[in-house]
C-alpha positions in Angstrom: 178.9 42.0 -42.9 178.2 44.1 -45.4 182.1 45.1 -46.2 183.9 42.5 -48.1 185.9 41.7 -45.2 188.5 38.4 -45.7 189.4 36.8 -41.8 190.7 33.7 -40.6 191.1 30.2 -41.9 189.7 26.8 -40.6 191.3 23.3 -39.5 190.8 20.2 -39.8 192.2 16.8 -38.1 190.9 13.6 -38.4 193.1 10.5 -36.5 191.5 7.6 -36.6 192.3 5.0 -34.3 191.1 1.8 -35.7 192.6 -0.5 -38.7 191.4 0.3 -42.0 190.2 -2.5 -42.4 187.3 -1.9 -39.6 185.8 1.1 -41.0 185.9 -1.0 -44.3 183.5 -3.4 -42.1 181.4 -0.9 -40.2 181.0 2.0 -42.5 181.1 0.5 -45.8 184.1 1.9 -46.8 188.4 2.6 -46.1 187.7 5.7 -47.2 185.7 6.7 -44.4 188.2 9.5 -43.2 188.4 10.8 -46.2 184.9 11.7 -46.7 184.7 12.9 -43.3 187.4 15.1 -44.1 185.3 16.1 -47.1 182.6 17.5 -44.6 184.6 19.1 -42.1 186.4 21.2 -44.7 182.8 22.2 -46.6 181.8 23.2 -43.1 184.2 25.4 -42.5 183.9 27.0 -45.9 182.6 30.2 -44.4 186.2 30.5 -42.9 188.3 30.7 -46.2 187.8 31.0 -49.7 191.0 32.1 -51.0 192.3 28.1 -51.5 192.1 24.7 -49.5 194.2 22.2 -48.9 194.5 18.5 -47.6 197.1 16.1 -46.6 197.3 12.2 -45.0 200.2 9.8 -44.0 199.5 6.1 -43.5 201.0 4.4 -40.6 203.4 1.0 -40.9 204.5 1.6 -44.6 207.1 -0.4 -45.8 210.1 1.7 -47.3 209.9 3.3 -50.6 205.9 3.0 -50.1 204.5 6.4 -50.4 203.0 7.5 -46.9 202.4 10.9 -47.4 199.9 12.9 -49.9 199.5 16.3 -49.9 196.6 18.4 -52.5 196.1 21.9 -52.7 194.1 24.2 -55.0 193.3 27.9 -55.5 190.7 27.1 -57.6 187.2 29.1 -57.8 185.9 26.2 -55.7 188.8 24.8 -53.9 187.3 22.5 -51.5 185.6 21.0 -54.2 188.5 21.1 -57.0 191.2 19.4 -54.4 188.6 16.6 -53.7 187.3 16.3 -57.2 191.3 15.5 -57.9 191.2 12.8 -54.8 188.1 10.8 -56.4 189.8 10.9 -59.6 193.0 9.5 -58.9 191.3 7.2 -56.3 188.5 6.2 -59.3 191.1 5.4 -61.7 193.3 3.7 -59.4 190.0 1.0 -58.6 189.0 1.1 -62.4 192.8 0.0 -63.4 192.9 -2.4 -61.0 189.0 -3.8 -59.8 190.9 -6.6 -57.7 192.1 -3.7 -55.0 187.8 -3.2 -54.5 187.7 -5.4 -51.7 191.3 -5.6 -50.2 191.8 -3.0 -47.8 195.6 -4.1 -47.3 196.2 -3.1 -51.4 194.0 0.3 -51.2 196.4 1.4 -49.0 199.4 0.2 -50.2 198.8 1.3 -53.6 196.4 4.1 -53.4 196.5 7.9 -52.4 195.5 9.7 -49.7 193.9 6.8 -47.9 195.7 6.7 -44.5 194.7 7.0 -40.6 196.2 11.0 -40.1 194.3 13.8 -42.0 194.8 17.3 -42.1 192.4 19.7 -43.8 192.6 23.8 -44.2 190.4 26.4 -45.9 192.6 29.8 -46.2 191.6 33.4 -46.5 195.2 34.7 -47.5 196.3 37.7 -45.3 200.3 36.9 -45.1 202.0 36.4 -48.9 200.4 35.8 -52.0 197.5 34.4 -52.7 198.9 31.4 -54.7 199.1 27.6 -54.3 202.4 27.9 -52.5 200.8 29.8 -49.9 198.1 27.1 -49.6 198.2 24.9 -46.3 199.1 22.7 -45.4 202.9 23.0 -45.9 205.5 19.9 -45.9 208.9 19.8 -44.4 210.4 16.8 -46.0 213.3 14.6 -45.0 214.5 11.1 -46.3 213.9 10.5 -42.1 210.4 9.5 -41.9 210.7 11.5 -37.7 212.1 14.5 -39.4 208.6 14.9 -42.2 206.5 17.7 -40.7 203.3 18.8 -42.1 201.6 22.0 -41.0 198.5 24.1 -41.0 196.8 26.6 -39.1 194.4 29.3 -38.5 197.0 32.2 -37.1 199.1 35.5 -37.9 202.1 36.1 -35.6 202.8 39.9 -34.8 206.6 38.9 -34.1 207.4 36.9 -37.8 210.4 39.4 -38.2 212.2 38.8 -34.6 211.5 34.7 -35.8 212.9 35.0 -39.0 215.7 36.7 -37.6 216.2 33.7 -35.0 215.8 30.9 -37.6 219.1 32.7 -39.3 221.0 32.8 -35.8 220.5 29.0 -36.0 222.2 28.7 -39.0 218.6 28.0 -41.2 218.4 29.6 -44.6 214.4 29.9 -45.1 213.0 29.4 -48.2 210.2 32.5 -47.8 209.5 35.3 -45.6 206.0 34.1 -43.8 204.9 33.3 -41.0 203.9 29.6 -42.0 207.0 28.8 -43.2 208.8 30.2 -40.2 206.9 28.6 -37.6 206.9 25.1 -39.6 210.8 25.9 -39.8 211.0 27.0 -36.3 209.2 23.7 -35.2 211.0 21.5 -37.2 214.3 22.5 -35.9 213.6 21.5 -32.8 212.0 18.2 -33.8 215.0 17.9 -36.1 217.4 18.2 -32.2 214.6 16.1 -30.6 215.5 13.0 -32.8 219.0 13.6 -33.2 219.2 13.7 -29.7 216.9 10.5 -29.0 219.2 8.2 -32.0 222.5 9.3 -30.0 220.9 7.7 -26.7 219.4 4.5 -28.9 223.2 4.1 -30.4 225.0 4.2 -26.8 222.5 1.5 -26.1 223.4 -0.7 -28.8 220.6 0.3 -31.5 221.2 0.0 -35.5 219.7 2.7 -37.3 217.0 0.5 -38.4 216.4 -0.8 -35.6 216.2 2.7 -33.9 213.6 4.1 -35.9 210.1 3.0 -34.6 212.0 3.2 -31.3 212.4 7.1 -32.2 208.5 7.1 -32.9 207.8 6.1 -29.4 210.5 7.8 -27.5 209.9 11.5 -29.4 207.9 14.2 -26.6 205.8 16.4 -29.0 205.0 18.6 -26.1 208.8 19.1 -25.4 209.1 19.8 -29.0 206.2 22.1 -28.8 207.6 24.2 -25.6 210.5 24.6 -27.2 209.2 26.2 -30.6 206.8 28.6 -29.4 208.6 29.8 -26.1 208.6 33.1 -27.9 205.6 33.6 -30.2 203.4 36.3 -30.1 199.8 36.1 -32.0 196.4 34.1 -32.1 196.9 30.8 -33.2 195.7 27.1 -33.7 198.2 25.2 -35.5 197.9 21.7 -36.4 200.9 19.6 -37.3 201.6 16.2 -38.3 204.8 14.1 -38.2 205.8 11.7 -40.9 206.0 8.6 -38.8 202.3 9.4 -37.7 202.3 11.7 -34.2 200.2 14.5 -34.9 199.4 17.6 -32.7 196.8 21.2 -32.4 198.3 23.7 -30.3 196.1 26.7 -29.3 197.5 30.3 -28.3 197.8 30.9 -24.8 195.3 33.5 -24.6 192.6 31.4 -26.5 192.4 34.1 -29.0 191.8 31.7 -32.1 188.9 28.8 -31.4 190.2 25.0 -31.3 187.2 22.1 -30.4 188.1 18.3 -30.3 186.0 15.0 -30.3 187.4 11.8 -29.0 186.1 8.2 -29.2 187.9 4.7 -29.4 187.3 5.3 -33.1 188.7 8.7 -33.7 190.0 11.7 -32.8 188.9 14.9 -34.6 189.8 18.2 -34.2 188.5 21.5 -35.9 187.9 25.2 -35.6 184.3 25.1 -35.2 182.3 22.9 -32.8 179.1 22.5 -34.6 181.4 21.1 -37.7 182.1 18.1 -35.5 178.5 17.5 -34.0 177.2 17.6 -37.5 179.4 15.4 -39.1 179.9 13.3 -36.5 176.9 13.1 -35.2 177.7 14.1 -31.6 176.1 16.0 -28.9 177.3 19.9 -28.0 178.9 18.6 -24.3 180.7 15.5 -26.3 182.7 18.1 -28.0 185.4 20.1 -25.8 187.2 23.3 -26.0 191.0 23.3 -26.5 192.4 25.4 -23.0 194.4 28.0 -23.9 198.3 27.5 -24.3 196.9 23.8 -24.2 197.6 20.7 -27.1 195.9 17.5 -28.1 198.6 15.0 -29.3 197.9 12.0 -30.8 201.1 9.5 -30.7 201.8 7.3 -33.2 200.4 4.4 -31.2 197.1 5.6 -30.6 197.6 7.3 -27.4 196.2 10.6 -26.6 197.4 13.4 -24.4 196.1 16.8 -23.4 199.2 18.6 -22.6 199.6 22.7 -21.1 202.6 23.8 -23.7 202.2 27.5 -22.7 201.4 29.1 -19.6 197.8 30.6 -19.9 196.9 34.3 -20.2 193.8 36.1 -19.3 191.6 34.4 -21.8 190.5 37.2 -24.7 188.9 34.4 -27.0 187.7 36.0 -30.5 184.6 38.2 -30.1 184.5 38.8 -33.4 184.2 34.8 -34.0 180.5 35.4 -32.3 179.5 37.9 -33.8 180.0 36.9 -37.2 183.3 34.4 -38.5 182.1 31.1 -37.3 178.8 29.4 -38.5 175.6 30.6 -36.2 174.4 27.0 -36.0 176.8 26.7 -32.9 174.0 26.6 -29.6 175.8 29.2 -27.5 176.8 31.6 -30.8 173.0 31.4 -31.8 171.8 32.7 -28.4 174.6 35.1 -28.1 173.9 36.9 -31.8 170.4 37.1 -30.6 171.3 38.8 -27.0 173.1 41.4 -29.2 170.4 42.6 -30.7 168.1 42.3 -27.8 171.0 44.5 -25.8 170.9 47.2 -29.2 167.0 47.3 -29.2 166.8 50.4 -26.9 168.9 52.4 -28.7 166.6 51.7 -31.8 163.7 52.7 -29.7 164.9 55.8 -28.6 166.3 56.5 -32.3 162.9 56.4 -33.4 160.7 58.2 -30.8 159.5 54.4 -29.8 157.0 54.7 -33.2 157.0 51.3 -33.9 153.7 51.6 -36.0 155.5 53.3 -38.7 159.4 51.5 -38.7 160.1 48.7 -40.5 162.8 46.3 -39.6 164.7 44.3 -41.6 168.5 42.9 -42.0 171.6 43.1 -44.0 173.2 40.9 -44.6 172.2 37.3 -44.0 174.4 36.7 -41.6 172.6 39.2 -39.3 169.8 37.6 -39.0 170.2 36.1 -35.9 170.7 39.7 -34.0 167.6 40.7 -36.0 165.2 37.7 -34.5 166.7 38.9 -30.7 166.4 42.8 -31.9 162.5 41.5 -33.4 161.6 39.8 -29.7 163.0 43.1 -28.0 160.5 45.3 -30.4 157.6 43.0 -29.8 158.0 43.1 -26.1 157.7 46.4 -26.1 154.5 46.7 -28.3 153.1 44.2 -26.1 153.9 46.5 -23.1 152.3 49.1 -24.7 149.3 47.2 -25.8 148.5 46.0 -22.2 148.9 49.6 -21.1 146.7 51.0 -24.0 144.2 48.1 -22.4 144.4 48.9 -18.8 144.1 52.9 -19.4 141.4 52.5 -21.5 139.3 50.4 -19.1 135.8 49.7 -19.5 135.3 52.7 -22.3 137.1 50.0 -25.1 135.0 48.9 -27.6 135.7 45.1 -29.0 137.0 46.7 -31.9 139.4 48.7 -30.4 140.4 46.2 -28.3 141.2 43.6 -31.4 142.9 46.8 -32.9 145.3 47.3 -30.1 146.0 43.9 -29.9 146.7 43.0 -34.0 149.5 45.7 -33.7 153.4 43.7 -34.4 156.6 44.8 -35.4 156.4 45.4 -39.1 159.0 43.3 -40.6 160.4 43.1 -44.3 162.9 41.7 -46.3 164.2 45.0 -47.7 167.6 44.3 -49.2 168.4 41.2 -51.4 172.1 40.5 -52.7 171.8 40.1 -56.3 174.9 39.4 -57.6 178.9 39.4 -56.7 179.6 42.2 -59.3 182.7 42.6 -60.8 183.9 46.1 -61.1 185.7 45.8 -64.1 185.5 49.0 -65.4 188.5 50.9 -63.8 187.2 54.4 -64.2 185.8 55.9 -60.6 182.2 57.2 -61.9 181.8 54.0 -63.5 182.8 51.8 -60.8 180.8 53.1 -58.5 177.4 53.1 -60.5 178.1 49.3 -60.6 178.9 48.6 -56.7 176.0 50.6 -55.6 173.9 47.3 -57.6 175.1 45.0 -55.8 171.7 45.5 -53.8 168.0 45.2 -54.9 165.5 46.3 -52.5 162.0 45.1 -52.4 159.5 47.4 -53.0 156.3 49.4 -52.0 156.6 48.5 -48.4 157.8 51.7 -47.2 155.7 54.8 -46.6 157.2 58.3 -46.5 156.0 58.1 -43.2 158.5 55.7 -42.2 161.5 54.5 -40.1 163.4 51.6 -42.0 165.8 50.4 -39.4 168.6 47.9 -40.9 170.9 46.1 -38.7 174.0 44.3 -39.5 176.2 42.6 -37.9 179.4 45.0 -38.1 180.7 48.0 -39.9 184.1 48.0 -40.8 185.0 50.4 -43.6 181.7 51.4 -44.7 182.4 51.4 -48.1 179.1 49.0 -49.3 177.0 51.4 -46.9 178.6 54.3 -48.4 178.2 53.4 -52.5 175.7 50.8 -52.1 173.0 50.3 -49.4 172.4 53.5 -48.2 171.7 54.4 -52.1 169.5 51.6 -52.4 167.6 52.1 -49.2 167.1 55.7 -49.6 165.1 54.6 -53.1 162.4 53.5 -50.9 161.5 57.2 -49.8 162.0 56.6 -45.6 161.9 59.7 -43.5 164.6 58.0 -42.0 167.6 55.5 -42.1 168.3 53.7 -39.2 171.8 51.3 -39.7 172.3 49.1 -36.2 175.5 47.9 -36.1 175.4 44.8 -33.5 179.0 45.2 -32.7 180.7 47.9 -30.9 182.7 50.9 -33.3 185.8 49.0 -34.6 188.6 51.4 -34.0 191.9 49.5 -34.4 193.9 47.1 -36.4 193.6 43.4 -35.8 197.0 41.4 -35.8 195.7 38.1 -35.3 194.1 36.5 -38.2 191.2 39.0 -39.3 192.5 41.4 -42.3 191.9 44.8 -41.0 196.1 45.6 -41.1 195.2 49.6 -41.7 193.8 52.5 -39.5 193.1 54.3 -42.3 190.7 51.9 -43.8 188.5 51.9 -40.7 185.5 54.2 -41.0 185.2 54.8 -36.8 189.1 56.0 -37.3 188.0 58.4 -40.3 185.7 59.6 -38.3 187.7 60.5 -34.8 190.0 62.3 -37.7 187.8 64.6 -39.1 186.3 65.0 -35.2 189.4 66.4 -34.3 189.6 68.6 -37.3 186.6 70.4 -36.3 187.1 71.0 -32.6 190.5 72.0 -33.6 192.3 69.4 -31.6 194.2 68.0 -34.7 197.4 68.7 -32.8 196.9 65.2 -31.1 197.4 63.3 -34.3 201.4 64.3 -34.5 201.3 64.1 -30.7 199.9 60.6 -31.0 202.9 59.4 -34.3 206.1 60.7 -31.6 204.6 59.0 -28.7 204.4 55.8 -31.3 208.0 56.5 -32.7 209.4 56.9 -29.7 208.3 53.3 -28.9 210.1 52.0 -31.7 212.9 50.5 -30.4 211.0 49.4 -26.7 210.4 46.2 -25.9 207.5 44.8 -26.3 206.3 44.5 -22.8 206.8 48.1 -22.1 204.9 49.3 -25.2 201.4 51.2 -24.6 198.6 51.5 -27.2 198.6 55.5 -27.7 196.1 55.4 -30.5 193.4 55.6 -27.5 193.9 58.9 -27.5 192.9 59.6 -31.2 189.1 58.9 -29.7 189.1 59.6 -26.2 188.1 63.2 -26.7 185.0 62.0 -27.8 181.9 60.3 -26.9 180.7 56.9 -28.8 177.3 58.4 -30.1 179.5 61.6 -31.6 181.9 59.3 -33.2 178.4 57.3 -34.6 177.2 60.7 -35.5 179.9 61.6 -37.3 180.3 58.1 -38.9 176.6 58.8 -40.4 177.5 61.7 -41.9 181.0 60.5 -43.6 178.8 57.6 -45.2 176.0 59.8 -46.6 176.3 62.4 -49.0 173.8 65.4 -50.1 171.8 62.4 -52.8 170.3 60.8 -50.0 166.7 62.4 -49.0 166.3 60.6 -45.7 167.7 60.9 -42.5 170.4 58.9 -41.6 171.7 57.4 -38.2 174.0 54.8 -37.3 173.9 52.6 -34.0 176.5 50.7 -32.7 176.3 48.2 -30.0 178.2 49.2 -27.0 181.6 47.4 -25.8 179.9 46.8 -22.3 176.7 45.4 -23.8 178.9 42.9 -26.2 180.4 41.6 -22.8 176.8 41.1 -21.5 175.8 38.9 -25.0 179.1 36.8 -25.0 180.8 36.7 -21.3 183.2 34.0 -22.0 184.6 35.5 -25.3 186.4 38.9 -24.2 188.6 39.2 -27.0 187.8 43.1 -28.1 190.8 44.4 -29.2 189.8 45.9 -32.2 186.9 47.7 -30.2 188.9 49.0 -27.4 192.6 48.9 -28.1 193.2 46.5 -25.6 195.5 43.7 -27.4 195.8 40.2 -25.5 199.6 40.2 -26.2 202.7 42.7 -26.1 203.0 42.3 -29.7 199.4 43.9 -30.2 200.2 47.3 -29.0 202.9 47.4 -31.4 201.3 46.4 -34.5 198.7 49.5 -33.2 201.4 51.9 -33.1 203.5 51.0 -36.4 199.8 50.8 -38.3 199.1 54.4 -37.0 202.9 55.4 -38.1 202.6 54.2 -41.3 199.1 56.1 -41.5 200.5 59.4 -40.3 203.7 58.9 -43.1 201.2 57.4 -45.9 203.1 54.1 -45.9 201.0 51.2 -46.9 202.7 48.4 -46.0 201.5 46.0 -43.1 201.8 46.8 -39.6 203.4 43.3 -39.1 
């Protein structure tokens, strides 16, 4: 993706199942978790940037043993910086005392971070500051080991306000406006009611409080706890939790919209956003690992025992598209395929675009992580050719000479690497002029491999704002001399907000939305725009089931290809010589490439859940009133 475009974060839970002591004995080591832990979160690094954090509680500590550790960092690396701190502290701890080398019993006792429950998170902030108190994974603490809740999770809630507001009607004072800290809140009220309730029962039955606590442990329902909590949120969400006395938990959204995948032996239990982060670091096949259901969680008791429980009734499924087409790693089996069928599906477009002249386009990508569309858009091209080639063969006949023949058949699909990222440039210069001669070098091109002659066609894997095409690539690009620009977008025109993890909060920002604006302008039909902001206000005080998405109407005056059209023209300006067109993939064809992932909101305006349609509307009212605060 060209834009600089921040989404998502990633999870991480390791429970291991066996004593210490055995993976001392089989793998060399007690820290074996951790350095799995290690893995899974640098696999997942793709999902957040912004900071990382990690936390672990040891089972059967004694009281006043420390049992839970908790590390977080901001740092330039984080992943890296938060384990770097791990090793040290777990490094000095062996160098001070060399007799804990070989005794499992004291590492654990006496060392950090070593225990069986592990939580991981990589974070790409898009709700509070970008500091290490907004790092996950958070901890609830209470002197009562039940009562210690730790939480992380890949989610944004589009209801946080109506929450908050609930969490006060209980009588709770929280410590920050989020939506981490009020579901963690909002959970742990109901844990905090769940034990309460379970010591009254233990104490009519004759139980000390000593005596009652590993009782509690066995006695708590997670899934109650878990029904209870999120009766009422609204969002995309996989949230991880673990308790202090060792329970631990993922719970994914009921309409599947954020990804959840789990791995289960008589060793371990693992859980993480990404499947191909398990198989790789676990060394597992593709069927071992399963799918969280939607509205579904994976608890892990305290004893060992594990439960697939349905917390939430299920919607229609609208898992992520957007996690196919570009947030998740493309070393998944069935995301690999899938990028590929989207540019397959795109290819005719291309062809038509330019007059089906293969023998003077070249195709390349932009950026890397389109080149998976590009080797399916490449097989499309060279199907053709050969199409043509047998037909140049057979309407020739017998009147081909052998060098004609080899002619015909040496033609292929002229492929370059046209645009190389140098350099994450910092625009530090704050004057506009300035600025913008330094973003549009973030690209080199390669060249003297375009003629005049030529088509370049570029494809990447989205366009969001268009703002790198804009200053940067089509710039670049046009350096090259083409006769014409072709940029293929392999997904469909994104048109509206996302609420549910990905940071696209404004209409405004989106260049398909710019482009339906000035649309209207010129056809005169600008009168829908304040048409479109009463409709919205109006809404305002609705509930949420009874809210519709009237930002539809903004485009439905026009056809995709205008909108496309249009969007060309907004993102080049009278410097650029050649030609340029923009493709985008179309809505149906991105349901042919990835049929079980029909999660398009932000393509179509169709939002999985109530709460969606009014994020749509209060992001197109604070557009129309130049308010640039977040939808939700």
């Amino acid at each position: 993706m060209s834009d600089a475009l921040k989404h998502e974060c990633g999870i991480a839970m390791i429970r291991l199942l066996k004593p210490l002591e055995y993976y001392k004995e089989k793998y060399g080591s007690a820290f074996y978790g951790v350095n799995k832990m290690y893995l899974m979160m640098e696999k997942q690094h793709n999902r957040g940037q912004d900071g990382a954090g990690f936390a672990s509680i040891k089972l059967d500590t004694k009281p006043g043993e420390r049992y839970i550790s908790r590390v977080r960092s901001v740092a330039q690396q984080p992943i890296q910086d938060i384990f770097a701190q791990i090793n040290d502290r777990i490094n000095n701890e062996l160098k001070a005392h060399p007799e804990y080398t070989n005794d499992v019993a004291a590492q654990k006792k006496n060392i950090p971070y070593i225990g069986e429950v592990l939580l991981g998170h990589v974070r790409y902030g898009t709700f509070g500051k970008n500091s290490v108190e907004s790092v996950h994974p958070f901890l609830r603490q209470n002197n009562w080991m039940h009562r210690n809740l730790i939480m992380a999770g890949n989610f944004n809630m589009t209801n946080v306000k109506e929450l908050f507001s609930n969490l006060i009607e209980l009588g709770q004072h929280p410590k920050e406006y989020t939506d981490t800290i009020t579901i963690m809140e909002k959970i742990g009220h109901f844990l905090d009611d769940a034990v309460s309730k379970i010591y009254r029962d233990l104490k009519k039955e004759g139980y000390n409080k000593q005596q009652a606590s590993p009782l509690i442990a066995e006695r708590l329902k997670v899934a109650k706890i878990l029904r209870r909590a999120a009766k009422n949120w609204d969002g995309g969400y996989a949230m991880a939790g673990l308790i202090g006395h060792g329970d631990a938990f993922v719970l994914r959204d009921p309409a599947g919209i954020r990804p959840a995948y789990y791995y289960q032996d008589d060793e371990i239990v693992v859980v993480a956003s990404e499947r191909p982060v398990i198989q790789t670091v676990f060394n597992v096949k593709m069927e071992d690992v399963k799918e969280l259901d939607p509205g579904q969680a994976i608890i892990t008791k305290k004893n060992g025992d594990i439960r697939l429980k349905q917390i939430l009734e299920p919607l229609e499924r609208k898992s992520c598209s957007f996690e196919r087409i570009y947030f998740s790693r493309g070393s998944d089996a069935e995301i690999y395929q899938e990028r590929k069928m989207l540019g397959k599906l795109v290819m005719p477009q291309v062809l038509k675009a330019i007059d089906e002249d293969t023998k003077n386009t070249v195709f390349s990508f932009i950026p890397n992580t389109a080149e998976t569309s590009f080797f399916g858009m490449i097989e499309t091209a060279e199907a053709f050719i050969n199409k043509t080639k047998t037909n140049a063969i057979l309407n020739g006949q017998r009147s081909l000479s052998a060098a004609k023949v080899t002619e015909i058949l040496s033609e292929r699909a002229r492929i370059e690497k046209i645009a190389i990222k140098d350099v994450k440039l910092r625009t530090f210069i704050t004057e506009d002029s300035s600025r913008d001669d330094l973003v549009a070098h973030v690209y080199d091109v390669t060249y003297g491999v375009i003629k005049p002659t030529d088509n370049l066609v570029i494809i990447d894997d989205s366009i969001v704002r268009g703002t790198t095409l804009k200053m940067s690539i089509l710039k670049m690009l046009d350096r090259l001399n083409p006769k014409k620009i072709i940029v293929v977008s392999s997904a469909p025109q994104i048109r509206y907000p996302d609420c549910y993890g990905i940071d696209m909060a404004n209409l405004e920002g989106l260049v398909a939305f710019r482009a339906a604006l000035a649309l209207l302008k010129e056809s005169n039909q600008f009168d829908i725009v304040k048409s479109v902001y009463e409709k919205c206000l109006k809404q305002t005080e609705l509930d949420d089931k009874h809210v519709q998405n009237f930002v539809k109407e903004i485009y439905s005056p026009f056809t995709a290809e205008q909108i496309s059209d249009k969007v060309a023209e907004l993102l080049s300006d009278e410097s650029i010589k050649a030609e340029v067109k923009i493709i985008f993939q179309s809505v149906e064809n991105l349901h042919k490439a990835c049929p079980d992932h029909k999660g398009d909101w932000y393509f179509t305006g169709n939002y999985p859940t109530d709460g969606g349609n009014r994020v749509v509307n209060r992001a197109f009212i604070n557009f129309y009133e130049g308010n640039k605060e977040r939808a939700y």
